[in-house]
VEXDREN-2710 file (C-alpha; in Angstrom, 1 decimal):
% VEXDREN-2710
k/r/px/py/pz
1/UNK/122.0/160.5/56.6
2/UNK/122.5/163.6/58.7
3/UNK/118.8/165.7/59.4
4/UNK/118.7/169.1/61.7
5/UNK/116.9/168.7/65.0
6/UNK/115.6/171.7/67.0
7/UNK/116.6/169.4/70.3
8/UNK/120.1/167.5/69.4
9/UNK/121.1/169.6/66.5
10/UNK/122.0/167.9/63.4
11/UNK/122.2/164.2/64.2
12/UNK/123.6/161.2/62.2
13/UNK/120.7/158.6/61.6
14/UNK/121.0/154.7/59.4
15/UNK/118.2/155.0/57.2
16/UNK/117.5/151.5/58.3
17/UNK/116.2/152.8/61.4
18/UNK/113.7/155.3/59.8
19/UNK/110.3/154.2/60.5
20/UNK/107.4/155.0/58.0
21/UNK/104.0/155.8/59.3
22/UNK/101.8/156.2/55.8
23/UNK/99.1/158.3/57.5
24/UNK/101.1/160.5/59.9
25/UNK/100.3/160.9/63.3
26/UNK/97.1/163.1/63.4
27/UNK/97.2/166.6/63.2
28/UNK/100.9/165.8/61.8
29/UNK/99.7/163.7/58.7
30/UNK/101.7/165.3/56.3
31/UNK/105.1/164.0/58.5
32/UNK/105.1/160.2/57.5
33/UNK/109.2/159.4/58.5
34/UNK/110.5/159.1/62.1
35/UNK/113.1/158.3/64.0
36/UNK/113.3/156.6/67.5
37/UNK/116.0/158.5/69.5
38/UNK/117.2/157.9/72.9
39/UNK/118.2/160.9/75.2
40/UNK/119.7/159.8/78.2
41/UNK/120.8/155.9/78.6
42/UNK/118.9/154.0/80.5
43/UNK/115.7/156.2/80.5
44/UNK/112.2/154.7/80.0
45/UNK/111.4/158.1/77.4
46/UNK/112.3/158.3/74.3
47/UNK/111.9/160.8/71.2
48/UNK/110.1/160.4/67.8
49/UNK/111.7/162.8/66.1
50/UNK/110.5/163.8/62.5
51/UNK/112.9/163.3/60.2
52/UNK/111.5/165.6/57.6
53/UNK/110.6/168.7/60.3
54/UNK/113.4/168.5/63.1
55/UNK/111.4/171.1/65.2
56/UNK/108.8/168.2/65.5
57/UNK/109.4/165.5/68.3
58/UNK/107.0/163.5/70.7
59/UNK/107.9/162.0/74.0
60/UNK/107.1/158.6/73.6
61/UNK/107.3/155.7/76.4
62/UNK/107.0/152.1/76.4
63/UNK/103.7/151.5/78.2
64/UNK/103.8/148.2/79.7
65/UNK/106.8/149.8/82.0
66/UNK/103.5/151.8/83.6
67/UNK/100.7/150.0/82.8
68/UNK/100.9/145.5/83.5
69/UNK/97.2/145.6/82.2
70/UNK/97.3/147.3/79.1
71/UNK/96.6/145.0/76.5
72/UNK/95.4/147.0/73.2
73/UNK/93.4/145.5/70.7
74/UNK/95.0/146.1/67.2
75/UNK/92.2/145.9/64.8
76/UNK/92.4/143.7/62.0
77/UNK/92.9/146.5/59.3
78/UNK/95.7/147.8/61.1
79/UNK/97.5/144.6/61.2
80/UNK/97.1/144.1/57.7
81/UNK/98.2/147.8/57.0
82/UNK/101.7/147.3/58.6
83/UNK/101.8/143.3/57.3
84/UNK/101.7/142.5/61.0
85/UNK/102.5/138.7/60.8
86/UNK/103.1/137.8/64.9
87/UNK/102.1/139.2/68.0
88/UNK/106.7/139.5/68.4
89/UNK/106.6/141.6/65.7
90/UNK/104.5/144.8/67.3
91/UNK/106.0/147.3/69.1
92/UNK/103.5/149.8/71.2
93/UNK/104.8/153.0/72.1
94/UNK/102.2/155.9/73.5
95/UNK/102.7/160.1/73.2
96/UNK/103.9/161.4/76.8
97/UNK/102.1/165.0/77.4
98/UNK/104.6/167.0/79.9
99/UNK/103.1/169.7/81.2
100/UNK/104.4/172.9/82.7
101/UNK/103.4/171.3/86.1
102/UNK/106.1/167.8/86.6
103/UNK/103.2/166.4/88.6
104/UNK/101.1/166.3/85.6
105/UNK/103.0/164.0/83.5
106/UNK/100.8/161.9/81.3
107/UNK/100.7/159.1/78.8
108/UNK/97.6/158.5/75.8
109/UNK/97.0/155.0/76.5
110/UNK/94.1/155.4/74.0
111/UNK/95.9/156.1/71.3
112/UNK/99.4/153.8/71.0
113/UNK/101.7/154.0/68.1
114/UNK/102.4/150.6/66.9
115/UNK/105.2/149.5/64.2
116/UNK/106.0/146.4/62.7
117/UNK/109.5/146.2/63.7
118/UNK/110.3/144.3/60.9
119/UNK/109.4/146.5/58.3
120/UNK/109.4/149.7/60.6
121/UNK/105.8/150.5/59.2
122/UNK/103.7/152.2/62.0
123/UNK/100.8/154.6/62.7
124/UNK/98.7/155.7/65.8
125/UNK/96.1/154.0/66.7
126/UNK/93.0/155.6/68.2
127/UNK/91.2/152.8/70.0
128/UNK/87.5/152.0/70.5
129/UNK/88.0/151.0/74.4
130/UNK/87.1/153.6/76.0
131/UNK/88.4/151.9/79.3
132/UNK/92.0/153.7/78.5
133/UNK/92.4/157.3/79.0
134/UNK/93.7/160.0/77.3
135/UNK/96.0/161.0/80.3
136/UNK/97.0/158.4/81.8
137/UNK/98.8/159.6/85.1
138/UNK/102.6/158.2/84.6
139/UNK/103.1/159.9/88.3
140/UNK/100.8/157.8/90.1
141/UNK/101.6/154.2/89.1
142/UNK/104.9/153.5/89.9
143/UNK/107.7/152.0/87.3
144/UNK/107.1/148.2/87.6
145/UNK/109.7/145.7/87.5
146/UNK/110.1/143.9/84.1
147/UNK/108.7/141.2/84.3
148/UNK/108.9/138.0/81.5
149/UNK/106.2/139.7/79.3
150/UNK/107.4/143.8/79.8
151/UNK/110.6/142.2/79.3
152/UNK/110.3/141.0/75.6
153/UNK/108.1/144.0/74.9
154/UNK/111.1/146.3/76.1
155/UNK/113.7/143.7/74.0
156/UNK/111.5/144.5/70.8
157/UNK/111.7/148.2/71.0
158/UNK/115.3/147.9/71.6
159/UNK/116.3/145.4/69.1
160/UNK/113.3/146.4/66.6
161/UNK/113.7/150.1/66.6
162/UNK/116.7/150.3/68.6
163/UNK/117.4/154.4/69.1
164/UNK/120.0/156.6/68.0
END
C-alpha cells in the first residue's frame, strides 16, 4: 500500500508491518495506524510515521541503547490490552524531542510506546515511576555497547517491527 509522507514522499509500506495503537498516542488519539521507518541504515532513530496523516511522524529510539537501567513496569491492563503473552514479545520504543539547540536532544523515558510484536498492537504508556524523566538527556549518556540483554531488545524491534 503506498501512503504520502511530508518527510520521504509517498512511500511503499506491507500492511503486515502496520502497527495498531487503539487509543493513539495522546494528543494524537484520533491517529491509531503507524508505521516504523528507518532513515538512515544503521542509525539508533527511527520514525513512526502515521499512516493515515503523513505530515505526522515521531522520532522514536530504542532506549536500552541509552539507558542499561531502564526497566519499565507494564501494568497489568496494558499487557492484557495488547494480549502481551512473554516478556520476548514487548518491544519499548520512547518519543525523541529535537530541539532547535542539537545539545538538547532528549528522550520521554516516562512515557515508552510498547507493541506486541506479534500482533503489532501498541500504545504509549505514561508511567507511575516518577524516577524516569520526561527529558531524558540522550547527549549526556553515551551509546552503550549491546550487550546480551540490549541485544535481543534491539533483535525484537528489528525482526518484530522491522522498518521500511
Amino acid at each position: 500500500m503506498k501512503i504520502p509522507t511530508a518527510r520521504f514522499g509517498e512511500i511503499d509500506v506491507d500492511p503486515s508491518r502496520i502497527i495498531d495503537m487503539p487509543g493513539g498516542i495522546p494528543g494524537f488519539e484520533h491517529l491509531r495506524r503507524y508505521v516504523l521507518l528507518t532513515h538512515r541504515e544503521n542509525h539508533p532513530f527511527l520514525w513512526l510515521q502515521a499512516v493515515d496523516d503523513g505530515r505526522i511522524a515521531f522520532v522514536v529510539v530504542n532506549p536500552f541503547l541509552f539507558q542499561v537501567s531502564y526497566e519499565p513496569e507494564i501494568p497489568d491492563d496494558v499487557v492484557r490490552k495488547l494480549s502481551i503473552g512473554k516478556e520476548e514479545d514487548v518491544v519499548v520504543l520512547v518519543i525523541v524531542t529535537i530541539r532547535k539547540d542539537p545539545f538538547r536532544l532528549t528522550a520521554n523515558l516516562r512515557a515508552p510506546i510498547v507493541v506486541n510484536g506479534n500482533n503489532r498492537r501498541g500504545m504509549q504508556v505514561i508511567l507511575e515511576d516518577h524516577e524516569y524523566p520526561i527529558q531524558f538527556s540522550l547527549l549526556k549518556t553515551p551509546v552503550l555497547e549491546a550487550e546480551a540483554g540490549s541485544a535481543r531488545k534491539e533483535m525484537a524491534i528489528s525482526t518484530a517491527l522491522g522498518g521500511v
